[in-house]
C-alpha positions as CSV (number, residue, x, y, z in Angstrom):
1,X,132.5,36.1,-31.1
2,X,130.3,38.8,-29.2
3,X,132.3,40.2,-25.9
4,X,129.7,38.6,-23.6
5,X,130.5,35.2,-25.2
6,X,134.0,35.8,-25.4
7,X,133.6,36.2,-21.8
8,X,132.0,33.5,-21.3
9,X,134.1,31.1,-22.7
10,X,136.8,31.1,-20.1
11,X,134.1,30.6,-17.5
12,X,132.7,27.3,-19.0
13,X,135.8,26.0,-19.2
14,X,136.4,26.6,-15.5
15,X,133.6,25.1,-14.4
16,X,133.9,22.0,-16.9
17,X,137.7,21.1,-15.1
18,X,136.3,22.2,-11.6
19,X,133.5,19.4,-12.2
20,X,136.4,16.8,-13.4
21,X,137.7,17.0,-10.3
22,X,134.8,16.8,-8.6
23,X,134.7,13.7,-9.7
24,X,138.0,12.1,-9.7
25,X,139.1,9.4,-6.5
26,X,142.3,8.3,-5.8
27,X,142.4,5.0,-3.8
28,X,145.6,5.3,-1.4
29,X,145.2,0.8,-0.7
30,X,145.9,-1.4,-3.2
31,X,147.4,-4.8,-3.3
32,X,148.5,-6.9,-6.4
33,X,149.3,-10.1,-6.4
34,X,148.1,-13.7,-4.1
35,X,148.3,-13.3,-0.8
36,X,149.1,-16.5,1.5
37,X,145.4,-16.4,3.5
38,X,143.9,-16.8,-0.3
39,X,143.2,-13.0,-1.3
40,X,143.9,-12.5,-5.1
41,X,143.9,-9.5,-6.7
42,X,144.5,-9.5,-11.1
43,X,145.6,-6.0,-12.7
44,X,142.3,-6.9,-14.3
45,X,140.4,-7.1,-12.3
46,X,141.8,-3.4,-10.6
47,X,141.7,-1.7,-14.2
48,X,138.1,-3.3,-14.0
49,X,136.8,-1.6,-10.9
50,X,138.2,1.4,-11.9
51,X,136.5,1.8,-14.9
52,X,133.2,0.9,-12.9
53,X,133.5,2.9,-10.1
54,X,135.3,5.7,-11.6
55,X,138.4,6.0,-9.9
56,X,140.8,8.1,-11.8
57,X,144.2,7.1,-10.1
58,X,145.5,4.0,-7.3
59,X,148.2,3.4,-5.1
60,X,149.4,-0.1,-5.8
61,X,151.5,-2.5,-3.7
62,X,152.7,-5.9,-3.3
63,X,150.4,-8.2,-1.6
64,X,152.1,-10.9,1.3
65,X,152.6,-13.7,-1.5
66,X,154.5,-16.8,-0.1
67,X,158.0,-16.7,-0.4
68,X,158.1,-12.9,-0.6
69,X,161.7,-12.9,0.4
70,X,162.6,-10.3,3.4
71,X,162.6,-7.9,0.0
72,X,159.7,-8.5,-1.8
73,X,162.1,-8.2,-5.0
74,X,159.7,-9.9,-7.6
75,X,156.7,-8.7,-6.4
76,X,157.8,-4.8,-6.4
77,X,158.5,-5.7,-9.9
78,X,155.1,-6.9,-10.4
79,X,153.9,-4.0,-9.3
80,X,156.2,-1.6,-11.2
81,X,155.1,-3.7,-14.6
82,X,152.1,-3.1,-13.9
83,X,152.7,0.7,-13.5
84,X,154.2,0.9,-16.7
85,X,151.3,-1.1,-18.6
86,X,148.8,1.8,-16.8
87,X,151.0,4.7,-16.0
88,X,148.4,7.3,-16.0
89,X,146.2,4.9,-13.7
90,X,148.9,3.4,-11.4
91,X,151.1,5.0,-8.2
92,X,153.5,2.1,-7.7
93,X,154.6,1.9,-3.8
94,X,157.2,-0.2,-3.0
95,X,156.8,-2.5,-0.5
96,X,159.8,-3.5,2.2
97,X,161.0,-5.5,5.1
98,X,163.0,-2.9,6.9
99,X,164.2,-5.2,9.5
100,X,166.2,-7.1,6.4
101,X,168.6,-4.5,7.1
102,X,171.3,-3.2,4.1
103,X,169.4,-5.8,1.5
104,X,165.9,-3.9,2.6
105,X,167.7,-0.5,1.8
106,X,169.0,-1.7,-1.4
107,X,166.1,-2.7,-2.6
108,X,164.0,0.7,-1.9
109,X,166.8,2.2,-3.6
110,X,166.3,-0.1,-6.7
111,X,162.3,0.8,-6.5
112,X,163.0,4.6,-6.7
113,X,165.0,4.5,-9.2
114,X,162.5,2.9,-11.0
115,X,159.7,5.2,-10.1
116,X,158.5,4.3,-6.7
117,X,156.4,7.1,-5.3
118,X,155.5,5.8,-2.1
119,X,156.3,3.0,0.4
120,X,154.5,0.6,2.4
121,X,155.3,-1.5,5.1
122,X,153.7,-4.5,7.0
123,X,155.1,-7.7,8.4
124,X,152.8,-10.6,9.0
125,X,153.9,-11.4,12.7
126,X,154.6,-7.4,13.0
127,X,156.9,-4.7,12.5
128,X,159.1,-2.7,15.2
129,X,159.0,1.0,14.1
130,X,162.7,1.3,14.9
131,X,163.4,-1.0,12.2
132,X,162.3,1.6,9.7
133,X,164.7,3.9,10.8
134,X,167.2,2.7,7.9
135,X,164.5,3.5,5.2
136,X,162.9,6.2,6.5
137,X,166.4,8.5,7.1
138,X,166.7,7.9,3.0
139,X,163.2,10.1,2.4
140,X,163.4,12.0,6.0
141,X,163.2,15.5,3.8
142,X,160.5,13.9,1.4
143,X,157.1,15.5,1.6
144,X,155.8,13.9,-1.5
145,X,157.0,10.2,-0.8
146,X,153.8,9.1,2.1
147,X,154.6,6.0,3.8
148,X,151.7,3.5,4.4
149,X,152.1,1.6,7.8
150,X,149.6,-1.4,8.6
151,X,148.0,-0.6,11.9
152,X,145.9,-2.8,14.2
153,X,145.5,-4.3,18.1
154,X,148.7,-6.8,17.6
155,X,151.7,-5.6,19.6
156,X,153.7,-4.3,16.8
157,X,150.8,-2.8,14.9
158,X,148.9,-0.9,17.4
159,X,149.0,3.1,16.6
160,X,150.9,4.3,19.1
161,X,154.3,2.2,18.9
162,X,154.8,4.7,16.3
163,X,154.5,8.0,17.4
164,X,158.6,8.4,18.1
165,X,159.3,7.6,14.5
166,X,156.2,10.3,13.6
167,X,157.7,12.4,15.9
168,X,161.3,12.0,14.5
169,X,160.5,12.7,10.6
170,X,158.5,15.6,10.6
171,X,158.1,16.1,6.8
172,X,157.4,12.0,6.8
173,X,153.6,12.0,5.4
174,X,152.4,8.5,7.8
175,X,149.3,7.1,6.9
176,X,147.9,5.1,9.2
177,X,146.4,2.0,7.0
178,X,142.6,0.7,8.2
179,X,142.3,3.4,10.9
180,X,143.7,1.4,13.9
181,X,140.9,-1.0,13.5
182,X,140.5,-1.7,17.2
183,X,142.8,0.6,18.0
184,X,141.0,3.7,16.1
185,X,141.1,6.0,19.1
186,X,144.6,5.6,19.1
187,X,144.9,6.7,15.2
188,X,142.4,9.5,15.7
189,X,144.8,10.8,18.6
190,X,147.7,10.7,16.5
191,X,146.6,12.4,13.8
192,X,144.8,15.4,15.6
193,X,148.2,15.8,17.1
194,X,150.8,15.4,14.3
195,X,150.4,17.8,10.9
196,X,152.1,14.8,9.5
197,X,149.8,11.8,10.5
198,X,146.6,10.8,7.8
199,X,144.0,7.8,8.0
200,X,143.0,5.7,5.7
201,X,139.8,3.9,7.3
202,X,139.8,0.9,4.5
203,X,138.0,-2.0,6.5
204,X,137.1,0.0,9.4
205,X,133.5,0.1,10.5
206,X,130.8,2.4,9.5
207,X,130.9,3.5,13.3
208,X,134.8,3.9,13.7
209,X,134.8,5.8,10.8
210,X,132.0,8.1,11.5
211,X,133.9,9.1,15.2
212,X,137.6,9.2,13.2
213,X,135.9,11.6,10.7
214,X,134.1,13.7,13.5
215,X,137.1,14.2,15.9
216,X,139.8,13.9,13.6
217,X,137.9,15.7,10.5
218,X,138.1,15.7,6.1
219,X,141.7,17.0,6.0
220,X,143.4,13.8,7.5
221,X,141.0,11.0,5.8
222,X,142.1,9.0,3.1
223,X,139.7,7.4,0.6
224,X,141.2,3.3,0.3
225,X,139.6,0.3,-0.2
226,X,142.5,-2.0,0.5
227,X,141.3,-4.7,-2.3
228,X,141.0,-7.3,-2.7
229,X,140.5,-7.4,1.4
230,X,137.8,-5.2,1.2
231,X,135.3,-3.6,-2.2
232,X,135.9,0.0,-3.8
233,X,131.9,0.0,-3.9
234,X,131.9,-1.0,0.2
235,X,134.3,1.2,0.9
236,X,133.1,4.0,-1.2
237,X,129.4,3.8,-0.3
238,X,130.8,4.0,3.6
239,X,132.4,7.4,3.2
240,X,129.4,8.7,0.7
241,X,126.8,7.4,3.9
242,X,128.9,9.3,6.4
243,X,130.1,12.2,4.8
244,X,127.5,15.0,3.2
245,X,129.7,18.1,2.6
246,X,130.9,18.2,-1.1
247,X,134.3,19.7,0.1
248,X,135.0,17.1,2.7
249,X,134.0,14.1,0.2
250,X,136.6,16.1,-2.2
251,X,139.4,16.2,0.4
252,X,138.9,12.3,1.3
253,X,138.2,11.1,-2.2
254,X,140.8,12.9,-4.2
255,X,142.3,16.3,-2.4
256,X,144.2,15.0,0.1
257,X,146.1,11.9,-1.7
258,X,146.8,14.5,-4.6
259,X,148.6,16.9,-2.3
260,X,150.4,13.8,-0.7
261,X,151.6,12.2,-3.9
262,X,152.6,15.6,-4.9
263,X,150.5,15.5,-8.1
């Protein structure tokens, strides 16, 4: 080989891994399983829209099925199966009731030993930050271990009940799960404040999400589509609409979870 081509060589393959991740997404919102209001998402049907809309890895977590349990013991397992079946694909999260108290804290336990890599946490009628203290002091030093937290207008799920706990684990990564909805200003003030506070804007409007990603910005914005609730190709045409700068669709598509996750 000539010493131009030899030169060359190292170049092309530089460019070929830079364009590979380009192109990689990682959705942050995924649910498995049937959910009481009717919403069913198959590991089929995931593995499915990945392939289609070329979505290299997901974040997966139990889905509110009846008789969940206050640990959701069967349906983390569901979700760590299904991990194992796709382990290159799938991020399992576990999914807890921290007001079950010690049972709650067993049960994370039991998920990270079996390869949890994240944790999300919702309750139906709402969830009183404080509650999480019991998990959260178990991963207080974690920087690679993001917690998802369900935020909204109810009383329990509105942004801002949360900002002691934020406050109180620093190297906690948050993520703020469908932007606040119609409490986005609230998410958008967090996360300008705290280094440790991201958004994912899954089911959020085209509007909220264009003022979260102009005063909050590409760093803190989380690509999710929160299926089956909402559509990767909805929620992925949204942030391609809005966002025109190759390095901020990079941060929210792939960049940011990756750092996150600690991959």
């Amino acid at each position: 080989m000539s010493a131009p081509a030899a030169g060359l060589f190292p170049l092309l393959i530089t460019t070929h891994f830079k364009k590979q991740e380009e192109q990689m997404i990682i959705d942050i919102h995924n649910h498995l399983g049937l959910s009481q209001d009717g919403g069913c998402s198959k590991l089929e049907d995931i593995i499915e829209n990945m392939a289609n809309y070329k979505i290299s890895k997901i974040a997966l977590f139990a889905v509110d099925e009846e008789g969940y349990e206050p640990t959701y013991r069967k349906q983390n397992d569901k979700v760590l199966a299904a991990r194992d079946q796709y382990p290159e694909k799938i991020i399992a999260f576990a999914r807890i009731v921290p007001s079950a108290g010690r049972i709650a804290v067993q049960e994370f336990k039991r998920c990270c030993k079996r390869g949890a890599k994240g944790l999300k946490m919702k309750m139906s009628y709402g969830l009183d930050p404080k509650d999480a203290k019991c998990i959260l002091e178990l991963i207080a030093e974690r920087n690679d271990f993001p917690v998802i937290v369900h935020t909204a207008h109810d009383e329990h799920s509105q942004p801002l009940v949360w900002k002691p706990i934020i406050a109180r684990y620093p190297r906690i990564n948050f993520i703020l799960a469908h932007g606040g909805k119609d409490r986005y200003l609230q998410c958008n003030e967090l996360a300008a404040k705290y280094p440790n506070v991201y958004i994912d804007t899954s089911t959020l409007s085209y509007n909220r999400t264009r003022h979260t990603y102009a005063h909050v910005g590409a760093a803190k914005i989380l690509f999710a589509s929160d299926y089956p609730y909402s559509h990767p190709a909805i929620e992925l045409k949204k942030i391609q609409l809005l966002v025109k700068s190759k390095r901020d669709l990079g941060l929210i598509l792939y960049k940011n979870a990756s750092r996150l996750l600690g991959l």
